[in-house]
C-alpha positions in Angstrom: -78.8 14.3 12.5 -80.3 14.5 15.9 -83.1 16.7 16.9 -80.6 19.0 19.1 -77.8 19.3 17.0 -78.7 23.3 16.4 -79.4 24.0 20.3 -76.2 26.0 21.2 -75.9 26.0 25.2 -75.5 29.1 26.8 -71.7 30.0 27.8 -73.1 29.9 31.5 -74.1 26.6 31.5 -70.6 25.2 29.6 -68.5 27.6 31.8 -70.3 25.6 34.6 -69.8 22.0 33.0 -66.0 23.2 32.8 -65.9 24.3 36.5 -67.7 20.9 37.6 -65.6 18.9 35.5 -62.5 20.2 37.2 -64.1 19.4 40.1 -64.5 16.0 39.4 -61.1 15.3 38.0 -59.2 17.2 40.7 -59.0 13.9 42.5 -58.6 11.6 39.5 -55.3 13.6 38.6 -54.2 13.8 42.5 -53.8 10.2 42.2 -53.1 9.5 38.4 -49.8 11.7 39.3 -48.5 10.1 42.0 -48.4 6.8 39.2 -45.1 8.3 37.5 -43.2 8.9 40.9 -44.3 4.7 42.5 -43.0 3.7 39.0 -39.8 5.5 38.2 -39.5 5.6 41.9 -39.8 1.7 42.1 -37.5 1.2 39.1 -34.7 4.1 39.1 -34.9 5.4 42.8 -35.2 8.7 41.5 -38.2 11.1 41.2 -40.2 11.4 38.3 -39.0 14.8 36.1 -41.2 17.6 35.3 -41.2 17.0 31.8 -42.2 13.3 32.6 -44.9 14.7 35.2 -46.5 17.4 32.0 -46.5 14.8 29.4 -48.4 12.0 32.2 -50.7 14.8 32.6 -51.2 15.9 29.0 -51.8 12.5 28.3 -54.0 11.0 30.8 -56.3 14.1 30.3 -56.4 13.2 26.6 -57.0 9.7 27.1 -59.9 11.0 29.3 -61.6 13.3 27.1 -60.7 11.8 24.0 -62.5 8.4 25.2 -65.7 10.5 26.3 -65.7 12.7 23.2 -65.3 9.8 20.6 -67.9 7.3 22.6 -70.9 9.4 22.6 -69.7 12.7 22.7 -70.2 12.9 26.8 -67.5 13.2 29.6 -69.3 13.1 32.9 -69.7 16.7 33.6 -71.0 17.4 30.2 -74.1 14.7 31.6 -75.0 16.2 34.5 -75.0 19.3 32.4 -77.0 17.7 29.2 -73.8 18.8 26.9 -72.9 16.8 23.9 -69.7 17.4 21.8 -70.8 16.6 18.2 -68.8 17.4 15.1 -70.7 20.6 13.0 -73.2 18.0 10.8 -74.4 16.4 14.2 -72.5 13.5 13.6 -69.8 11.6 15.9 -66.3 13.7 16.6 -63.7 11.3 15.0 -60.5 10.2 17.1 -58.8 13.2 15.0 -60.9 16.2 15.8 -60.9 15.1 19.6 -57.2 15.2 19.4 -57.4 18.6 17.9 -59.9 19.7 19.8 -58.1 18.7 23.0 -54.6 20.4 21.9 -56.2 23.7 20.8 -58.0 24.3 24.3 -55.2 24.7 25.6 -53.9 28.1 23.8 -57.8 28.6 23.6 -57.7 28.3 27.9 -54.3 29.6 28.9 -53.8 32.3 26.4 -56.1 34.9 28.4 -59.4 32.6 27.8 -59.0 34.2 24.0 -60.8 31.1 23.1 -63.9 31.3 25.6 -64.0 35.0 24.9 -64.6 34.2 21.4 -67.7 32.7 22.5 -69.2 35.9 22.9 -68.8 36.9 19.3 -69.3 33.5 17.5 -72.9 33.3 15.6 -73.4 29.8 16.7 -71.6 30.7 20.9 -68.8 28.1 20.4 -65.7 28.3 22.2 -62.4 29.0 19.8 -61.3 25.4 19.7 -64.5 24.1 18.7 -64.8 26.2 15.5 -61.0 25.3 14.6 -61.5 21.6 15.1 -65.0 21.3 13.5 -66.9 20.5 16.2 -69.9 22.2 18.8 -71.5 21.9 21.7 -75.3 21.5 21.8 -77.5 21.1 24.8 -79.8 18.4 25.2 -83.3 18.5 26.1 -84.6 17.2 29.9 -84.5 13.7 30.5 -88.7 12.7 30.4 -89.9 12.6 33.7 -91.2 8.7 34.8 
């Protein structure tokens, strides 16, 4: 277990690694989701569907964060923001809590923020989805100056 593993972040600082990781995959997704329309477009001469459009996005977000969570617990937000998604011993998060993790943010997000709210009451500050999927958030100290 790593020297950080009981350093819960404060909700400011992941409430601004959420914000800047928007930010950073705005642009990703702007193009990701034009994929679906070239290729059914291409193929069918027809315009990708909705449902087709929600489950390239469910997915290609997944893919995203369920890479960064399982390879060293980092997407590149949570970097710049010295956030690491752990499971609750410290360890690595296996393939199957990221996939929990990632399904249960969304009711956690979309349902009123019931999820980040839950922060504020949680003895450790963890967001909703993390207690449910048995993983936290720690912050990690500065990088050592050269």
């Amino acid at each position: 277990m790593s020297n950080h593993a009981n350093v819960p972040p404060a909700i400011s600082r992941r409430l601004a690694g959420m914000a800047y990781e928007t930010i950073l995959l705005a642009a990703a997704l702007l193009i990701l989701m034009l994929l679906p329309h070239v290729l059914i477009g291409a193929f069918t001469h027809r315009l990708a569907t909705p449902p087709v459009l929600q489950a390239h996005f469910f997915l290609s977000l997944l893919l995203y964060f369920g890479w960064f969570w399982t390879h060293g617990g980092q997407t590149l937000a949570m970097k710049t923001w010295r956030l690491q998604l752990n499971d609750v011993s410290g360890g690595p998060v296996r393939p199957g809590q990221a996939l929990l993790r990632y399904c249960l943010s969304y009711p956690s997000l979309l349902l009123g923020g019931i999820g980040i709210f839950w922060a504020l009451f949680d003895r450790d500050r963890q967001f909703l989805h993390d207690r449910l999927s048995g993983t936290r958030i720690t912050l990690l100290p500065p990088a050592a100056k050269k």
